[in-house]
C-alpha positions in Angstrom: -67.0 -0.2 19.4 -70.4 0.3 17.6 -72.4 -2.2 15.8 -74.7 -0.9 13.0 -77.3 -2.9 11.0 -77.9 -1.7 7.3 -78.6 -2.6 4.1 -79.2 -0.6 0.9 -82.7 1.1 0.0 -82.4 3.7 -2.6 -78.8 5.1 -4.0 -76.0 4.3 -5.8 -73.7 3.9 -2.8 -72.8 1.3 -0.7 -70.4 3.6 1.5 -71.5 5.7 4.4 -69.8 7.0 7.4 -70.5 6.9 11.1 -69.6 10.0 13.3 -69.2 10.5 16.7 -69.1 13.5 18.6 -68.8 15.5 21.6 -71.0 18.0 22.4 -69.8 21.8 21.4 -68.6 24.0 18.5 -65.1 23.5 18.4 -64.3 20.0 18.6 -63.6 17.1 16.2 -65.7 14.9 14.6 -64.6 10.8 15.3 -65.6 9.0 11.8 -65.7 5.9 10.1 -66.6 4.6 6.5 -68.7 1.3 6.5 -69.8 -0.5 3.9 -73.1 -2.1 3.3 -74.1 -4.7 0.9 -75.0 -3.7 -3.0 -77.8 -6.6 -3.0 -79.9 -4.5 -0.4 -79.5 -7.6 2.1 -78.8 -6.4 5.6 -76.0 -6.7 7.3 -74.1 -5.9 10.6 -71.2 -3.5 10.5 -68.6 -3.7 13.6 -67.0 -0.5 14.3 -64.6 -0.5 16.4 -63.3 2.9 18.5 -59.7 2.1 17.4 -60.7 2.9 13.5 -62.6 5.9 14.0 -60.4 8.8 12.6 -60.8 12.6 14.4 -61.9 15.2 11.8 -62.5 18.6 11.6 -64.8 20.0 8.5 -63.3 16.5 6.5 -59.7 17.2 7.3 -58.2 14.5 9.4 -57.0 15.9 12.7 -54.7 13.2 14.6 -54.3 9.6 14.8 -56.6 7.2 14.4 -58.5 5.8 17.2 -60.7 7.2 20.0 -58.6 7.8 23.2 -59.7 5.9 26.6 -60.6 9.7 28.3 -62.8 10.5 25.1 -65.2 8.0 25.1 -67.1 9.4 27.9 -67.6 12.7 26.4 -69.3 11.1 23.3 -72.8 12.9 23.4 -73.8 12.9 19.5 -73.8 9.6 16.5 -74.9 9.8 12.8 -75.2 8.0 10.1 -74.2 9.9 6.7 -73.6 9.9 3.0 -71.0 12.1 2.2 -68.7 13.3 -0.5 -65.5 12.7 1.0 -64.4 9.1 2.8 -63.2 9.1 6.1 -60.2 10.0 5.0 -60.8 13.3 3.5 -60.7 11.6 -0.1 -63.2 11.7 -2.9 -66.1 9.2 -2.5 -65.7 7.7 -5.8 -66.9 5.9 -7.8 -70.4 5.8 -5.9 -70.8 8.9 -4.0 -74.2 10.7 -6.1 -76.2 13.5 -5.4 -80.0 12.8 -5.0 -81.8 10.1 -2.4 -80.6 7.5 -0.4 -81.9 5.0 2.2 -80.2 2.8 4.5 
């Protein structure tokens, strides 16, 4: 899995996503929402490969969890604020146009 350490700067939300992916056009995104805290304290996030959830333009594609064979090919990771949750839902309440830190 992936460990990420975050807290809240600027924004109304406290949910972001983490994205993997493979290098190319035409392949799925691997994503995950994670949560950080609303009191701007930092905190370490634990994402494991098993939650991550393939997606393609916010549409899940599959089952969750990153196969054993597509680790390797992992060549890209962000960090995002997005409209939709890792499961192609709407980000609310919380999701707001405008500036955000982590």
């Amino acid at each position: 899995g992936i460990a990420v350490t975050a807290q809240k700067l600027e924004g109304a939300s406290v949910r972001y996503k983490l994205q993997l992916k493979s290098s190319g056009f035409d392949v799925p995104s691997w994503q995950s929402d994670f949560f950080v805290r609303e009191d701007g304290t930092a905190s370490t996030i634990y994402v494991p490969f098993s939650k991550l959830l393939p997606s393609w333009r916010g549409r899940i594609m599959g089952e969750q969890g990153v196969p054993q064979d597509k680790l390797g090919e992992m060549s890209e990771i962000g960090l995002m604020l997005s409209f939709l949750t890792d499961r192609g839902e709407r980000n609310q309440p919380g999701f707001e146009p405008g500036a955000f830190g982590i």
